[in-house]
C-alpha positions in Angstrom: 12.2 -4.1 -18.5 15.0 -6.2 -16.9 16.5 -8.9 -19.1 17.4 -10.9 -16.3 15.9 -14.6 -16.0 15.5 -13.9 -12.2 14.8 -11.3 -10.0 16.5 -11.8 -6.7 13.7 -11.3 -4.1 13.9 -10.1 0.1 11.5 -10.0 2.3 9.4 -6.6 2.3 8.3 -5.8 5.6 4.2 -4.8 3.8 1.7 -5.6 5.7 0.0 -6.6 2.8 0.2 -10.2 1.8 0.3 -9.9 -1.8 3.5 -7.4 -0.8 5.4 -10.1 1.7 8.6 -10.5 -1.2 10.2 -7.3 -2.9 12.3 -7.6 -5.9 14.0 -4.7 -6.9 14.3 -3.7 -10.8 14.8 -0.4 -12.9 12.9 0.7 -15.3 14.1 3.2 -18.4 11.6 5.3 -20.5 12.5 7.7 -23.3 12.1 11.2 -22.6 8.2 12.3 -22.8 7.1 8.6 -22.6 4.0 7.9 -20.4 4.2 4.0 -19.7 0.9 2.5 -17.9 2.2 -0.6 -16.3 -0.2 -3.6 -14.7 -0.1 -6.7 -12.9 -1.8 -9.0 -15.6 -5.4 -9.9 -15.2 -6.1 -12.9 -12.3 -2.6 -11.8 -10.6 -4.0 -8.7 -8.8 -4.3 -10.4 -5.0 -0.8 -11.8 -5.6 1.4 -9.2 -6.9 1.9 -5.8 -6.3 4.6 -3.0 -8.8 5.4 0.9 -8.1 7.8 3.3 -8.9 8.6 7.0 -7.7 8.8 7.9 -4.0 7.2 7.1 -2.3 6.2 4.0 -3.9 3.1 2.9 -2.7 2.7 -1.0 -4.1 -0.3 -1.0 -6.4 -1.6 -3.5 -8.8 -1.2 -0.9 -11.8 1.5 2.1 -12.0 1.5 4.7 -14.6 5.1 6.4 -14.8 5.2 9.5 -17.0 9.2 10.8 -18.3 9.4 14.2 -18.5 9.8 15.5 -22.0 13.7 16.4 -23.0 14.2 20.2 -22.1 16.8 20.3 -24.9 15.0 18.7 -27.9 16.8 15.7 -28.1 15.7 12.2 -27.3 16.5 10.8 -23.7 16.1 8.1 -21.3 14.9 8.8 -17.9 15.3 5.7 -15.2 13.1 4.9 -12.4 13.8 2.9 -9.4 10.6 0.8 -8.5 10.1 -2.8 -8.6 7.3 -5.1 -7.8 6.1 -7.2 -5.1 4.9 -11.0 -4.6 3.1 -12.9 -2.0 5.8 -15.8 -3.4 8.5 -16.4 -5.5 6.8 -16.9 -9.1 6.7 -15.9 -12.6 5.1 -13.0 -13.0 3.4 -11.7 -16.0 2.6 -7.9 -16.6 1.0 -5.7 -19.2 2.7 -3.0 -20.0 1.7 0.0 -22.3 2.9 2.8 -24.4 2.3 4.7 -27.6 -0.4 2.9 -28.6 0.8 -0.4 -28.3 0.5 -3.1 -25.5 2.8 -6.2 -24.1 2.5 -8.9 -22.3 6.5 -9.3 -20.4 6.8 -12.5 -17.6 9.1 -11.6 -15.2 11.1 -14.3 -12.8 10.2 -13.0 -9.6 12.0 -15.1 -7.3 12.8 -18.2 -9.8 12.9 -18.2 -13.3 10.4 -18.4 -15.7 10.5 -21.3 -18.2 8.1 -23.6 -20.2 6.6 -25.5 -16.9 6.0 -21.9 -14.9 5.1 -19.8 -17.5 1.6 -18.7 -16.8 
């Protein structure tokens, strides 16, 4: 996930409203990692992520890293990013392995204590 406090943002070019801003963003996942990613509950008409090509925006992504031909652990990158009808502070779910987060992400402006969701 990027550890940036702000994602630059340009306009899209979707059609889609929720899709009008695109920011731009990599993400890593260990070799043989499957990562289910989703725009967080009450966000789903505003924000849009995807990864892959082509990258159709979605409200949830699942990106799967192929497992490591040679044994040894590895990190695959993917370039994706996700999408916002305005600049905000966006929070995602995001899970793996059992385990689940909850990651804001600056979409546009930073998040902080008065725009944190």
């Amino acid at each position: 996930m990027p550890d940036r406090a702000m994602l630059s943002v340009a306009e899209s070019g979707e059609a889609d409203p929720a899709a009008r801003l695109f920011a731009k963003w990599g993400l890593v996942i260990r070799a043989g990692a499957v990562v289910d990613l989703q725009v967080a509950p009450g966000w789903e008409d505003d924000a849009r992520i995807g990864w892959g090509a082509p990258t159709t925006p979605a409200a949830t992504a699942q990106v799967h890293a192929c497992a490591p031909n040679d044994g040894r652990a590895k990190w695959m990158a993917f370039v994706g990013g996700t999408w916002v009808a305005n600049s905000t502070c966006l929070p995602l779910i995001v899970r793996s392995s059992g385990g689940q987060d909850r990651v804001n992400l600056g979409i546009g402006r930073p998040c902080d204590e008065t725009n944190t969701p």
